[in-house]
C-alpha positions in Angstrom: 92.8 81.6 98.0 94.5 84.2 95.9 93.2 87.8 95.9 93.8 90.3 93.0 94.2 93.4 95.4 94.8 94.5 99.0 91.9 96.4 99.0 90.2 92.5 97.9 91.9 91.2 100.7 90.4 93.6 103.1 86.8 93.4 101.7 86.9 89.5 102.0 88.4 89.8 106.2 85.6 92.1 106.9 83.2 89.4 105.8 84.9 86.1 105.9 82.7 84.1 108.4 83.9 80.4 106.8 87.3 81.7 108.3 88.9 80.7 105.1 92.7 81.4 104.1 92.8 84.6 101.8 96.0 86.1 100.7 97.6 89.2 98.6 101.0 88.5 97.0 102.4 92.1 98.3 105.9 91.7 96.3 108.3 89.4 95.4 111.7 89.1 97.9 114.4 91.8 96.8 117.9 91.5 96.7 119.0 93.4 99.1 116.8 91.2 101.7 117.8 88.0 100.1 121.5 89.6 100.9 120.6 89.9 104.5 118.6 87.2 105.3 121.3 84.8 103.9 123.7 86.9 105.9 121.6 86.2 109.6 119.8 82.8 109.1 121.7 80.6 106.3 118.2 80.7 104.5 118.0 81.0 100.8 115.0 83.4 100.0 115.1 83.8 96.3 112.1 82.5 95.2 110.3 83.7 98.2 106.9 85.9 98.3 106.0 88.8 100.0 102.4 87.7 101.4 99.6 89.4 103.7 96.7 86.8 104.9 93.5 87.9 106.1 94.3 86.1 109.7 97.7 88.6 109.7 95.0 91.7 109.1 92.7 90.5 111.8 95.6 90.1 114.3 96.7 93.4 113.7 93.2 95.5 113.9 92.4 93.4 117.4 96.2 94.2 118.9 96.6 97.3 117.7 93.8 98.7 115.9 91.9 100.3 119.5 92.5 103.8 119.3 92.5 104.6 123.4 95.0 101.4 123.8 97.5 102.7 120.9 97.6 106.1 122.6 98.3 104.9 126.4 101.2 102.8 124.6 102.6 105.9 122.6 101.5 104.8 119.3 99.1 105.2 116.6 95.9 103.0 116.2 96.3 100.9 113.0 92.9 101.3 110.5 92.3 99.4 107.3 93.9 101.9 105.3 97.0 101.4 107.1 97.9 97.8 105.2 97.9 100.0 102.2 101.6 101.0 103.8 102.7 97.6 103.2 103.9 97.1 99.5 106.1 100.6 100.1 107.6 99.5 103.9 108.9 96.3 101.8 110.1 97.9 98.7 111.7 100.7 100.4 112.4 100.0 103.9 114.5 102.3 106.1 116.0 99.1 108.2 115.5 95.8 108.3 116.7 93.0 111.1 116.3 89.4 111.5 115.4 87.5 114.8 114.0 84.4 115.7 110.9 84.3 117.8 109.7 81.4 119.4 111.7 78.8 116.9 110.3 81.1 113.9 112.6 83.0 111.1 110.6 86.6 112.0 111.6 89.8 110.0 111.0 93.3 111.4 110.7 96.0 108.8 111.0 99.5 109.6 109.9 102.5 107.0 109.2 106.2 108.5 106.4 107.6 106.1 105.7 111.2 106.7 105.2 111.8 110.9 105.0 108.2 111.5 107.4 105.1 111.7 105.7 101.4 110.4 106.8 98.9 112.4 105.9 95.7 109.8 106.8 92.2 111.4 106.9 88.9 109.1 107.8 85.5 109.3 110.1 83.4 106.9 108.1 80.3 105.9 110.5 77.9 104.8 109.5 74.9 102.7 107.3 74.6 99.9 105.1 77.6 100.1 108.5 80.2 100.0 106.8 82.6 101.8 107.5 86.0 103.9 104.2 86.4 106.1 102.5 89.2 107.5 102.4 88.5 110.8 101.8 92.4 112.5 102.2 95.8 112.2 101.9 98.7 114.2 102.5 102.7 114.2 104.9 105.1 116.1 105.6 109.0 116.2 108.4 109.7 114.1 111.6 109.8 115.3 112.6 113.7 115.8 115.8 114.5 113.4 118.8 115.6 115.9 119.6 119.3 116.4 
């Protein structure tokens, strides 16, 4: 089921307990990614959908959402207000590369946002649903600019 708003779409994880599908349209695919992907994979990704599903945002609070286990790894803990990061990583992303992960089309976005770097992974649903899913994300110290 469609929501109207990320901020929907995290009110409805919090208390889903039917464990229902719920999903935000974050975007529609630009061209500079339908460029690339074409480039890497063959695939075709006009029509395609940017889309975060509540199972994505639970994913990524239990992996990477404990604060002591983000700071033994060198990152940040990812917090609700994080996903709000998501429309801009995809509309403005600093790099973007293609692999495939266990027979899955994945893309990993990067966007550096202040002192941080958003690392925001998605697959490529091909088929009838034309879809880019959320799949992760996770946070990093900014790189340092060189002296």
């Amino acid at each position: 089921m469609e929501t109207s708003t990320l901020e929907a779409l995290l009110e409805v994880t919090a208390s889903n307990i039917e464990n229902k599908r719920y999903y935000y349209v974050a975007g529609s695919v630009s061209e500079a990614e339908t460029a690339f992907v074409a480039l890497v994979s063959g695939i075709d990704v006009r029509m395609y959908r940017h889309i975060v599903d509540n199972y994505a945002l639970l994913h990524t609070l239990r992996k990477h959402g404990n604060h002591v286990r983000e700071i033994a790894r060198g990152q940040y803990a990812v917090s609700p207000e994080t996903f709000h990061f998501i429309p801009a990583i995809i509309a403005n992303f600093d790099s973007i590369s293609y692999e495939l992960l266990k027979n899955r089309h994945t893309l990993i976005y990067e966007k550096e946002i202040g002192e941080r770097r958003y690392f925001y992974i998605a697959e490529i649903r091909i088929g009838r649903k034309k879809q880019i899913c959320a799949q992760t994300l996770w946070v990093r110290k900014a790189k340092k600019p060189p002296r």
